[in-house]
N, C-alpha and C positions, 0 to 999 in steps of 0.2 A: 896771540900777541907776540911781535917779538922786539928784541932791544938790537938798535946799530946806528953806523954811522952814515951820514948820506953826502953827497958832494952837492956842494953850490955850485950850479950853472946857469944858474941868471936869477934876476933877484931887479926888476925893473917895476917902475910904477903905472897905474892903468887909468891912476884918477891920482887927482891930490892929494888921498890918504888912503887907496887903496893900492897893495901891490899883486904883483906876481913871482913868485917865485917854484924857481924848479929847480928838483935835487936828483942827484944818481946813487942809490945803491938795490938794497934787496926789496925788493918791495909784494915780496910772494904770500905778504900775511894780510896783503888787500886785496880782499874777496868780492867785496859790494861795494855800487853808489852807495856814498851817505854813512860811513866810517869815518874815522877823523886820525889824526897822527896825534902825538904829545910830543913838544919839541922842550929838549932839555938847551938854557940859555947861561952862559958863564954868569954868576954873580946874583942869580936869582933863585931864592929855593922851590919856585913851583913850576913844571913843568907848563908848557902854554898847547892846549888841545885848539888845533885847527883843522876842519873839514878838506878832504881828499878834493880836489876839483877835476884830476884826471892822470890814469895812468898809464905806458906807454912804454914796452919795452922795460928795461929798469929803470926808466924815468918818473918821477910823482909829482905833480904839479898842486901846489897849494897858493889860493889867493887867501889875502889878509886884508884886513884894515887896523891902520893904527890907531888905539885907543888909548895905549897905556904905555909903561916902562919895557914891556916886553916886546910887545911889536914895535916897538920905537927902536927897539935897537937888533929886531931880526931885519928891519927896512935900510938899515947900513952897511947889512953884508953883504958884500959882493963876491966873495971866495972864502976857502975853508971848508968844513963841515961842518955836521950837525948831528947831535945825541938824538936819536928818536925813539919811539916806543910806535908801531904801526899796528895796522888792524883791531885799532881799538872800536868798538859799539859795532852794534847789529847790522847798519846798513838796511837798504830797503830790498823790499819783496817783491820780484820783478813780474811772478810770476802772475799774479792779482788785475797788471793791467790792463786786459781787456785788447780791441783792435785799437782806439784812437784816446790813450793816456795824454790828463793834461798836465801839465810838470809848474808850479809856480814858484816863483823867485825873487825872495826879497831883501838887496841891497846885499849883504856878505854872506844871507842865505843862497845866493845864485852861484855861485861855484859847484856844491854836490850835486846840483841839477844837471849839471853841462854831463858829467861820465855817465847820470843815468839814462841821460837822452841816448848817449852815445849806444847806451847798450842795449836800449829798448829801439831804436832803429835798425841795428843787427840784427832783432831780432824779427824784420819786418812789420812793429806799429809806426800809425800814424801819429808821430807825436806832436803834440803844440804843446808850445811854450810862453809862458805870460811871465816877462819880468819886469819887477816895481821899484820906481827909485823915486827919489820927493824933486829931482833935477836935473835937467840934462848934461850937466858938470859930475853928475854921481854914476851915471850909465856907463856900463862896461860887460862888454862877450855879447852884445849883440850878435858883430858879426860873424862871429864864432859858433853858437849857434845857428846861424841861419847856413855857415857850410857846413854841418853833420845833417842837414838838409831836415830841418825842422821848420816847422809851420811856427814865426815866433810874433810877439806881438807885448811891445813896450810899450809902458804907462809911466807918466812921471805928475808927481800931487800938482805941480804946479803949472801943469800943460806945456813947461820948454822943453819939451822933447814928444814925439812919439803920442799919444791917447792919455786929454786929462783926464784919469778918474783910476782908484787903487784896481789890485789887481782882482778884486772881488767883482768889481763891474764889470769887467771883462768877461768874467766866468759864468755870469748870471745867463750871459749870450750865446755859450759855445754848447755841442755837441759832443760828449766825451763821455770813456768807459768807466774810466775809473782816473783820480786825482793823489798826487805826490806834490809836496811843498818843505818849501824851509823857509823860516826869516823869523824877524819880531816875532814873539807871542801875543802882539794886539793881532798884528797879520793872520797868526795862524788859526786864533779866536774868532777872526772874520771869516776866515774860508771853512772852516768846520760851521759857523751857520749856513752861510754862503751855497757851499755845494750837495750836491743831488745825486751824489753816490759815494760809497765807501772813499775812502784812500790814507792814505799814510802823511804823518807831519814828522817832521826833524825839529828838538826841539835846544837853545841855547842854554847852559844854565852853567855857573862857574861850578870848577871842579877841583878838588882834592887832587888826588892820585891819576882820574883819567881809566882806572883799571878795576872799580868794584869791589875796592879797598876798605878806602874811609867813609861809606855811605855818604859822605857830603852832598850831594847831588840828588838825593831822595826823591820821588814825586808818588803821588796819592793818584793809583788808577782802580778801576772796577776792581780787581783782583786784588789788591793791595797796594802797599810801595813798593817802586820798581827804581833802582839806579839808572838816570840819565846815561852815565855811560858804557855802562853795561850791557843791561836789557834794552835802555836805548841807545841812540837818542832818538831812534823812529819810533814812532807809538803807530798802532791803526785808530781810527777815528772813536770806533768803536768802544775802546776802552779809557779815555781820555776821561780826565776827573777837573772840569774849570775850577780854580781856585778861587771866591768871590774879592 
């Protein structure tokens, strides 16, 4: 983990409450897809953990969507900097994927997916990508994925975009080594029945500290409680504990 400052250079919107933004400084404590940052915000005491979407020279690319007081007022910066804390959580395990890894993604779960595509193409798989939104006004990185030259394939709940049906029905269809996901926990409840081989979920959960601090983030696995963002926030399927 480490603590600094990063520069805003751009900070534009991709949908009507979701953004992009990208910052400049150190960013050598981001090791893996599926890490997250904690952004310190003037006036608010808790730091805001948002997923790594891609990194780039010392450039870090973070999408959001605003829900609350905090991203409501990270989506009005357009210059300045930014307090961060990087390389926080585990990130995913690249090495597990197999030749043709499927990657799924659901609505502000779909940003970590985009840097593991990137890496897992480096590293010659074939990857296919399934991302899920409930609307064709909520789809965003389509095309962006499809130039890191992934096999991609949008679903939206209510058929105006792309394949109506979640991303589970997609997956019932496809050929694949091994599975990586982020989004909802209804989402990632469905692809843990859903799928037909090992893989890793990214999991959301509000957080304390962000750093394995204040246990506030706790969850109930095979082995015990593990800190969301610590030990995770990637679990393998494997040890995952559904809460009724």
């Amino acid at each position: 983990m480490k603590q600094g400052f990063f520069e805003i250079t751009e900070n534009v919107p991709l949908t009507e409450n979701v953004y992009k933004m990208v910052l400049r400084g150190d960013v050598s404590a981001i090791t893996a897809p599926g890490q997250f940052v904690n952004i310190q915000l003037d006036g608010l005491y808790l730091r805001r953990p948002i997923s790594v979407c891609d990194v780039s020279g010392d450039c870090l690319t973070i999408i959001y969507k605003v829900v609350g007081k905090g991203t409501a007022k990270l989506s009005q910066m357009q210059r300045g900097s930014l307090d961060l804390l990087t390389g926080l959580g585990n990130g995913y395990d690249l090495s597990c994927a197999g030749d043709r890894p499927v990657l799924l993604g659901g609505g502000v779960g779909v940003p970590p997916m985009y840097l593991l595509a990137k890496r897992l193409l480096a590293e010659g798989k074939q990857v296919q990508v399934i991302l899920g939104f409930n609307t064709q006004k909520e789809v965003f990185y389509e095309k962006e994925f499809r130039e890191l030259g992934a096999q991609v394939t949008v679903t939206t709940v209510d058929g105006s975009y792309g394949t109506q049906s979640f991303v589970t029905d997609v997956l019932k269809d496809m050929d694949y080594t091994y599975f990586y996901t982020c989004g909802p926990e209804p989402m990632l409840k469905a692809v843990y029945r859903a799928s037909q081989t090992s893989g890793q979920m990214s999991f959301e959960k509000r957080m304390g500290c962000g750093f394995g601090a204040c246990m506030g983030c706790s969850c109930k696995t095979i082995t015990g409680y593990k800190r969301i963002c610590k030990e995770g926030p990637v679990m393998r399927k494997e040890e995952i504990l559904w809460e009724s």
